[in-house]
N, C-alpha and C positions, 0 to 999 in steps of 0.2 A: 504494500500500500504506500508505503512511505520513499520506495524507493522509485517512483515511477518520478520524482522532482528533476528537473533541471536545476542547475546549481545558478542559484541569482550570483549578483556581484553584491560584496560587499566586505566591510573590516568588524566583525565581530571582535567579543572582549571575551571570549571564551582564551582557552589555551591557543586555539587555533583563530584564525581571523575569521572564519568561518565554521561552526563546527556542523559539516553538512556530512557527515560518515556515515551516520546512519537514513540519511534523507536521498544522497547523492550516486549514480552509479557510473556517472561517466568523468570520473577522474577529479572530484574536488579539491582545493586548494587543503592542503594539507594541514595538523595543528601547528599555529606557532605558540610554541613553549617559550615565551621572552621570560628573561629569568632576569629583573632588572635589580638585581642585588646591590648594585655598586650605589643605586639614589638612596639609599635607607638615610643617608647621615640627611640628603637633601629634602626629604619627607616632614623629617622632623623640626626644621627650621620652621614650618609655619606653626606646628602645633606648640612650639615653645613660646613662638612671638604672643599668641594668643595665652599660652599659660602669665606669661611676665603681666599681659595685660590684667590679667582677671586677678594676680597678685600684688598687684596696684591700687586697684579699687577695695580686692578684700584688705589690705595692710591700709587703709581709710579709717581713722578712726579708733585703731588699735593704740597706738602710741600715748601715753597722758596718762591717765588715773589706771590704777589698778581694777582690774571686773570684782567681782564677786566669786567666783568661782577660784581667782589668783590667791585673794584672800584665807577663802574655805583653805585651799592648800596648803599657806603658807603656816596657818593655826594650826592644820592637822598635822602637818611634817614638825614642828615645833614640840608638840605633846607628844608625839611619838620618840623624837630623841629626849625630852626630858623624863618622860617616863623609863625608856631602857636606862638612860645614866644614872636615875636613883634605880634600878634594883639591880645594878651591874658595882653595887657597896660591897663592902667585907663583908657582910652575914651572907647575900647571897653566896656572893663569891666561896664561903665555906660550903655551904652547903652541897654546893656542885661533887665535891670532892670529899663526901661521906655517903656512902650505900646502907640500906637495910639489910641485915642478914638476918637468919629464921636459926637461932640454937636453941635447940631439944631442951636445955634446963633451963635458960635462962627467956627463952624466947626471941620474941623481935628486939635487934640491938641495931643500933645506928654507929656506923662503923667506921673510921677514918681511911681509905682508899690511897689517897692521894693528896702530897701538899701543895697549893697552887704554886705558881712561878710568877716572879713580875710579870714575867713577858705576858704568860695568859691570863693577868688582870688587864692587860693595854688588851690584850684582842679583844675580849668583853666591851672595853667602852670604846673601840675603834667602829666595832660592831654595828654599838648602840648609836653611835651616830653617821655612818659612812651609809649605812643600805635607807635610813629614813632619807636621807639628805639624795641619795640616789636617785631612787624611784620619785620622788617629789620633784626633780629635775626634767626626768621623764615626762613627767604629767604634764608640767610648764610647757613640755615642748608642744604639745598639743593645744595647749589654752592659750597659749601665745602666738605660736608661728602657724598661724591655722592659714596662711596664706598657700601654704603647702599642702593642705590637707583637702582631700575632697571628701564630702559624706558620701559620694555616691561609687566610690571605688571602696570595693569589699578589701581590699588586701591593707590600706586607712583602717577602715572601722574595725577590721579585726587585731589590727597591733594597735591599736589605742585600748582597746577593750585588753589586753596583754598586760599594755602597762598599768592601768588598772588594777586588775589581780596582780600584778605584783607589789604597788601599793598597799595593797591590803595587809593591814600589822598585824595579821592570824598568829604570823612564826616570830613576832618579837618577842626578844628577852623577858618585856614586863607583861606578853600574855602568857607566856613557859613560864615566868614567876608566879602572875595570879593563881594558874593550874593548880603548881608544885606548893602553894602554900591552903589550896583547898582540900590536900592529903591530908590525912589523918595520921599522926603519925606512928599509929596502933595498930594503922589499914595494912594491909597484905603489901607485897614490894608494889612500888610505883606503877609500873608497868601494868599490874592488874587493877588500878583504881579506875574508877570514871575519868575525872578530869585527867589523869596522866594519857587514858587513852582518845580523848577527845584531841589533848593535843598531840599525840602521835596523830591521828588520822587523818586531821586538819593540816599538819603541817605538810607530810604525805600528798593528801589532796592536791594540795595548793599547787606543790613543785609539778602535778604530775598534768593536772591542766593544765599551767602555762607551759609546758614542752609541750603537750599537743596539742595545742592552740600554736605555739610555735613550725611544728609538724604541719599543720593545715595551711597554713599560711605558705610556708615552700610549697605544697602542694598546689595553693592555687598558679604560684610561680611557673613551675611544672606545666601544669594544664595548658598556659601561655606560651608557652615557648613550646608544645606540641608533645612533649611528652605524658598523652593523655592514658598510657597504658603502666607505667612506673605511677605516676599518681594514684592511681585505682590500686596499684599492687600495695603501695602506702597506707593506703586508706582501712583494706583490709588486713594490716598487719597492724594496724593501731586500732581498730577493733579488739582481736585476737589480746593486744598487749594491754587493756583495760581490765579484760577477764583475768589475765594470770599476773595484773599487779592488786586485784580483789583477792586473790588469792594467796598473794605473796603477806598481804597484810594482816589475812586471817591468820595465813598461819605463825606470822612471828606471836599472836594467841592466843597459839596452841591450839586453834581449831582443828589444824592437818599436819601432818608433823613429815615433810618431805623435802627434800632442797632441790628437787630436781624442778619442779613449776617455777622457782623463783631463776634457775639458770636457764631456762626456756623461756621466761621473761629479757633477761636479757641479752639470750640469740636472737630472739625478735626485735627487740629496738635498736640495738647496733647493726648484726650484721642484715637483719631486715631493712625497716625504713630509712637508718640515716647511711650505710652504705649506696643503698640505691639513689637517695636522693643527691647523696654528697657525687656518687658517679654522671649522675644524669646532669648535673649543675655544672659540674666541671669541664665534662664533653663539648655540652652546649659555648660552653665559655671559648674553649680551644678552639672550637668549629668556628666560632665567629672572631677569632682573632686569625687563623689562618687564611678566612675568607671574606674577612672585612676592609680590604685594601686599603689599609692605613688611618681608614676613619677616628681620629679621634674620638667621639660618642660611642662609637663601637667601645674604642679599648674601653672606655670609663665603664660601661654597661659589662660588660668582659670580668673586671677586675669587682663588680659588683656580686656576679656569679659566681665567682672563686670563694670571697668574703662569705656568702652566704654557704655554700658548700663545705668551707673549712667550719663553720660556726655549727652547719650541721651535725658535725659529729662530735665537736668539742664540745659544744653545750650542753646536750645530754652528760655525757662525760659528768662532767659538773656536778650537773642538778644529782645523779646520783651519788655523789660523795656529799650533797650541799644536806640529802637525804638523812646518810649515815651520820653525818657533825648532827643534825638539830636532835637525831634519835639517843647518839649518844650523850649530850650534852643533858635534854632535858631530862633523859633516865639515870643522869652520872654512871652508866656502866660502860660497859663494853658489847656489843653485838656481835653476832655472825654473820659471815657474807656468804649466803647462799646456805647456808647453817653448815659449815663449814669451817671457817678462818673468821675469829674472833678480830674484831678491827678495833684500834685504839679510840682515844676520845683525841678530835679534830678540832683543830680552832675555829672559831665559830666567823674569821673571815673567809672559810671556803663558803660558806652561805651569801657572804657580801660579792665575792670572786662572781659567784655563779647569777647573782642577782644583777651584779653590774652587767656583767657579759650578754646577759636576757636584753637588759634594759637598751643599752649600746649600739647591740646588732640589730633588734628591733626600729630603732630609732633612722639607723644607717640604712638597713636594707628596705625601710621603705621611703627613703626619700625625706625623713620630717629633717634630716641634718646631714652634711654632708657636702659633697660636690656637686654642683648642678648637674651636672647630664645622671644622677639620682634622683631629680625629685620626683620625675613620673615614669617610675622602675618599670610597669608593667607594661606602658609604653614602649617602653626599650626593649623588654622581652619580646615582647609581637614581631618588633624587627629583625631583631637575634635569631626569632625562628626561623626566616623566610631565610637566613645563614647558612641554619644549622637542618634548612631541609625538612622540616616538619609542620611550619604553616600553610595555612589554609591556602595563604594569598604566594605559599614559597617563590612559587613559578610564573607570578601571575601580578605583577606590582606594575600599574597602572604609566604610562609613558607618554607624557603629552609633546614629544619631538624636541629637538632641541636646535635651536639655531644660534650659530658661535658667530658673535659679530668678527671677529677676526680672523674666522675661516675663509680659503678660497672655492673651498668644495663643499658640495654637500648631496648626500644620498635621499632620493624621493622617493625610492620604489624600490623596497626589498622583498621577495620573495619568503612568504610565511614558512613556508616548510624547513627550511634550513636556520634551525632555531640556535643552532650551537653560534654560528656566521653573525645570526642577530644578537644576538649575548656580549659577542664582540664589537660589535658598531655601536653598540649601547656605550659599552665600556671605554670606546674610545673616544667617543665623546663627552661623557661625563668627565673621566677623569684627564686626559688628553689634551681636550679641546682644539684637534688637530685639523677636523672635520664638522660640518653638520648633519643633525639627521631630521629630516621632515616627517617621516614616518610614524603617525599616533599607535599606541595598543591600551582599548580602554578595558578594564577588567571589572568594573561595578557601576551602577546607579551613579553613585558620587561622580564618577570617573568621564560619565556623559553615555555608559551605556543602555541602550534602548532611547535612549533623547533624539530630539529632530531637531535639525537649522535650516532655515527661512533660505531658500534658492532667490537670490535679488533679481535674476530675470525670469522668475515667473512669482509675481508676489502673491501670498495665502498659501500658497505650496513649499516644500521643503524639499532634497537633495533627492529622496526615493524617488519622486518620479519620474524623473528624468536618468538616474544612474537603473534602477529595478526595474522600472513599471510598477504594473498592478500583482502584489504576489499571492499565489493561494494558499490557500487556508493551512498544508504541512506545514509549512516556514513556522505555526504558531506550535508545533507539535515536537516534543523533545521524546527520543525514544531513547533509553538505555535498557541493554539487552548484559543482563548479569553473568553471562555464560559465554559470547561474542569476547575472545583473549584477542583478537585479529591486530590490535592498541596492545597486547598485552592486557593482563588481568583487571577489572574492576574493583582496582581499591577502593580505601573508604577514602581517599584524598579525592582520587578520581568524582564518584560519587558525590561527593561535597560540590566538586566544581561545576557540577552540570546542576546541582541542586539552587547554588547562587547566580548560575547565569538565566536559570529559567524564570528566577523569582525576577532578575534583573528587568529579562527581555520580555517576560506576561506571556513566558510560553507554558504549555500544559506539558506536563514531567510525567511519563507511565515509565514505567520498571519491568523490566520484564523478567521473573526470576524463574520462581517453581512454580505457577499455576499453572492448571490445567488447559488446554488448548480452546478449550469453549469459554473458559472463565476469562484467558487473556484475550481472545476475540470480543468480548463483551466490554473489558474493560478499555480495549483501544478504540472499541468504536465508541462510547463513551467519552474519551478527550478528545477524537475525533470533532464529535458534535460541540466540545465546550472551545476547542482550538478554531472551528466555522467561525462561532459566535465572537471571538476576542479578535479574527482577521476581518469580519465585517464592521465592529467597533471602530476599527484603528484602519479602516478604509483600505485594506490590503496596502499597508505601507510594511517596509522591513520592522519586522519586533526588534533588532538589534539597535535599528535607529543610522541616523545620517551623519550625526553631530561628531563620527570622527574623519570624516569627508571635510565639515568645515573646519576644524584643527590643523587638518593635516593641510588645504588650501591655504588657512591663512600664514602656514609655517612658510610654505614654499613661494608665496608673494617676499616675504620677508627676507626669505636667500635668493631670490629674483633682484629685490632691491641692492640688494647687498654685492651684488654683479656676482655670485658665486655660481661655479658651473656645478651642472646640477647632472646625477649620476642615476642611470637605473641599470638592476643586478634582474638577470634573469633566470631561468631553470638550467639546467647544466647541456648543453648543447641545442637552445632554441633561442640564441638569440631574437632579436626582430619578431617573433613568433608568435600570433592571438594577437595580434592590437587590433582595435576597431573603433570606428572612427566614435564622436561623439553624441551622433543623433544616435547612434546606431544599440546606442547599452541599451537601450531597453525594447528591443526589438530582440525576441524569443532566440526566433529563428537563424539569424544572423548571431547571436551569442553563443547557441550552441555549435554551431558550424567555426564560429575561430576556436572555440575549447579544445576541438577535435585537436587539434595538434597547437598546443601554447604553447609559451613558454612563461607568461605570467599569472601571478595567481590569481582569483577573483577578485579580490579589493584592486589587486596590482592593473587591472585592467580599465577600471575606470579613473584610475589617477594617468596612467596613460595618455588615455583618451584626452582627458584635462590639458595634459603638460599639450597636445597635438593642437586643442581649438584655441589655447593661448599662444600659439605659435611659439613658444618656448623651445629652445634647442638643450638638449642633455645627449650624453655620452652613455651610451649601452654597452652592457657588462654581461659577459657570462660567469656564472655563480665560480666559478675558478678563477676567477680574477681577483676577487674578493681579497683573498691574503694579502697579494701584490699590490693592491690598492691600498690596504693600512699603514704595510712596511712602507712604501715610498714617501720620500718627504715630501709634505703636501704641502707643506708650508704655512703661511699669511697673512697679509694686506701687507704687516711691514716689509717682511720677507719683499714683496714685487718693491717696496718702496727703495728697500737697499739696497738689491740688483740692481734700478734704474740708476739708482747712483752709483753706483761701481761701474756701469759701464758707460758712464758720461763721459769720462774723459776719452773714451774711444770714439765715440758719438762726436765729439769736440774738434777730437783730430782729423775724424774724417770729413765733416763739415767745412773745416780752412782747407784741408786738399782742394775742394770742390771748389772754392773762393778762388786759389791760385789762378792766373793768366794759364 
């Protein structure tokens, strides 16, 4: 049904300029895969200019009297260290360092263990004041530089919400004092009281949602940068490691009396989620530093992923010794690790070590502090993926042509199929600037795909009618056939892509996977009817749209103006081959009849045409020219200015010859 189409003309925003594969049977313009990687840094300039602005008007008004909310903090970070430093005194300080012990005659006795040291009276009040003073920093960053912050970016709201719980005084000194003095001290060892074990579980708690809130958070990193199947394998391993730290907890006790759940506890969180996460972070990092051609914003974005990756597994790290110090400290004992190896009593700045680290990296890795090309990380990540091969848009990053005022050449007409060739004229003109290239590739909505532009000599009309004609109703119909590998296999990238071009173009998307032959008959003639109805809407104009017809025009007026000689690249031995004049594009019969033997692709034909009814002179290329054409020095403007002067004094001399009698 579908393939009974003649191939219209046009420059789609699919991978290919036109994706007529499954419509087309007599030879369509093949996909172009433009892989425009090297514009990421240039993408980004306008989204910054627009960030600066919006953090302009929000930094309005901030400056001058303290809010309310500044205040709140500054009282509660205030009581908080005045509270730790009175009960970080000598009585507590004794206490830490006497155990209950259970003797058969005399009973419960309170026991001298240990004599404190100067040294671990200064951790106590370094303590008491370095993590309130911390996290209260933290919080500032947010109540103050909220210029940087957006509410409506998840990866904000949830490391705000981070620093937050770690503000929270659950694990200070002076709530381990309230606890340790609500003991009785007649009651059975510490460990089996209420309040002792309110604050074992709380403090427990505490550490063990901010790492998976920290965990989630990389995760959504992940997801952005494309690696949506390491996230999912995350996600389900911090499930898994909830259940066997419920259980690690019960059984310190005594509910299970096992060491082996608690050391599968932690093969799951190291060598599970923070290996994977730390590998995939790192990869992604290297992938766009080997292939970010020197970008600047790249490296920063690069070294942001390193930062996060390294913090991925040192942080954990931490928070569980940050665990073992507050378990040993409030029980003045010793524990087991994994009920195994008894661990000493820790100073209670590996809690500050591991708070500060939370707090830091948090702050760092989303942007509220730092370097500018962090402040809109996930930003950065989108780009990093199209690097590192995994986004949506990898292959697919929109090209509005580019014209080099100081070029002498410039290419109109390249051939879609030969995407590697395109990669490289991209490349050479971005980074180079040796050449121009007129040639648009729109890949979305945004980009001008499915858009129309107003044809100035026939006004109320647009570029369709005259480049297409009137088209029928398949053009509105996307067919993907889940079994057809003839492209190679139907990935889910693949799939995605044909998913946003349809949405782009208002064409109707069937699938064709495992149904039954009567069930997929039903369901194609079904978009059949809904593709009639969306081609008679839109007056049989191209669903792709026109609007990269007048880009890529108004590029090529512009290296017309610019006196640059202007280049077209053909199929591999058809030079001259398929041109057709300009009435003629949209005359069926006459289009099918030059296809028969082209050498241009379908968009390539009507830009053709164009360069022929402006009387425009260009230089025709066979696609093996192509290399030869990069390598030679091409020069520009100056370039001919310094030649003519170099060779005036020859000009000079030969002129007074001429003078001579």
């Amino acid at each position: 049904m579908a393939g009974a189409l003649a191939v219209p003309l046009g420059r789609p925003s699919t991978p290919s300029r036109q994706a007529w594969t499954a419509v087309a049977p007599d030879g369509p313009e093949a996909p172009r895969k433009r892989s425009t990687l090297i514009s990421v840094a240039q993408q980004l300039e306008h989204l910054e200019q627009l960030e600066q602005l919006e953090s302009e008007e929000g930094g309005k008004g901030l400056r001058g009297a303290w809010t309310r909310g500044q205040v709140v903090l500054l009282v509660y970070t205030l009581v908080r260290v005045v509270a730790n430093v009175c009960v970080a005194s000598a009585p507590f300080l004794t206490d830490q360092y006497y155990d209950d012990t259970y003797n058969p005659q005399h009973g419960w006795q309170r026991i001298q263990v240990k004599t404190p040291s100067v040294f671990e009276g200064l951790d106590l009040y370094a303590d008491a004041v370095a993590r309130p003073v911390i996290t209260g920093l933290g919080v500032y960053c947010f109540l103050q530089k909220n210029t940087r912050f957006s509410a409506k970016l998840r990866l904000h709201v949830w490391s705000r919400r981070i620093i937050y719980l770690l503000a929270v005084c659950i694990t200070d000194q002076s709530i381990a004092f309230g606890m340790e003095r609500l003991d009785d001290i007649q009651t059975p060892t510490p460990h089996e009281t209420i309040p002792s074990a309110l604050a074992l579980v709380s403090s427990t708690s505490w550490v063990f949602v901010s790492n998976a809130l920290q965990v989630y958070i990389t995760n959504l990193k992940l997801q952005v940068l494309g690696w949506r199947s390491q996230a999912r394998i995350c996600q389900a391993l911090l499930l898994l490691s909830i259940c066997t730290g419920t259980y690690e907890i019960l059984d310190y006790f005594e509910y299970f009396d096992s060491p082996w759940p608690n050391l599968l506890s932690c093969v799951i969180n190291v060598l599970g989620i923070l290996l994977v996460q730390c590998t995939a972070l790192c990869w992604a990092a290297t992938w766009a530093l080997l292939h970010g051609g020197g970008d600047e914003s790249i490296r920063c974005s690069a070294l942001c992923l390193y930062v996060n990756g390294v913090l991925a597994v040192v942080g954990p790290f931490l928070s569980y010794f940050s665990v073992v110090t507050m378990w040993t400290n409030f029980l003045s004992r010793h524990i087991k690790l994994f009920g195994l190896i008894y661990l000493p009593l820790l100073p209670m700045l590996v809690v500050t070590l591991d708070v500060g680290t939370q707090v830091l990296g948090t702050l760092l890795l989303t942007g509220m502090i730092g370097p500018k090309g962090w402040e809109r990380p996930m930003q950065a990540f989108r780009k990093l993926a199209h690097l590192s091969g995994f986004g949506l848009a990898s292959r697919r990053i929109a090209f509005p042509g580019k014209i080099n005022a100081h070029a002498t050449e410039c290419i109109v007409s390249f051939p879609g199929k030969y995407s590697a060739e395109w990669d490289q004229a991209v490349s050479s003109v971005q980074e180079e600037q040796t050449c121009s290239l007129a040639c648009v590739f729109l890949t979305d909505r945004a980009s001008g795909l499915g858009r129309h532009s107003d044809n100035p000599d026939t006004p109320g009309q647009c570029w369709c009618r005259m480049i297409y004609g009137s088209l029928p109703a398949q053009t509105y119909l996307s067919v993907v056939d889940m079994k057809d590998d003839t492209d190679g296999p139907m990935t889910p990238e693949k799939l995605a892509f044909k998913k946003v071009d349809a949405d782009a173009m208002g064409q109707v998307l069937v699938i064709k996977d495992d149904q039954l032959e009567l069930e997929w008959e039903a369901e194609l003639a079904h978009a059949m009817d809904d593709a009639e109805t969306r081609c008679n809407k839109n007056e049989g104009r191209a669903p792709w749209g026109c609007h990269w017809f007048e880009e890529w025009r108004v590029n090529v007026d512009a290296a017309a103006k610019e006196g640059q000689t202007l280049h077209v690249f053909y199929f591999e031995g058809k030079v001259a081959c398929g041109k057709l004049p300009w009435e003629k594009l949209c005359d069926a019969e006459a289009k099918g009849e030059a296809r028969k033997n082209t050498g241009l692709g379908a968009s390539q034909t009507a830009e053709v045409a164009y360069l022929e009814k402006l009387g425009l002179t260009y230089v025709e290329h066979d696609i093996r020219e192509f290399e030869d054409f990069l390598l030679k020095p091409l020069g520009c403007k100056g370039d001919r200015v310094l030649e003519k002067a170099r060779n005036w004094p020859a000009l000079a001399a030969s002129f007074r010859l001429r003078l001579k009698p």
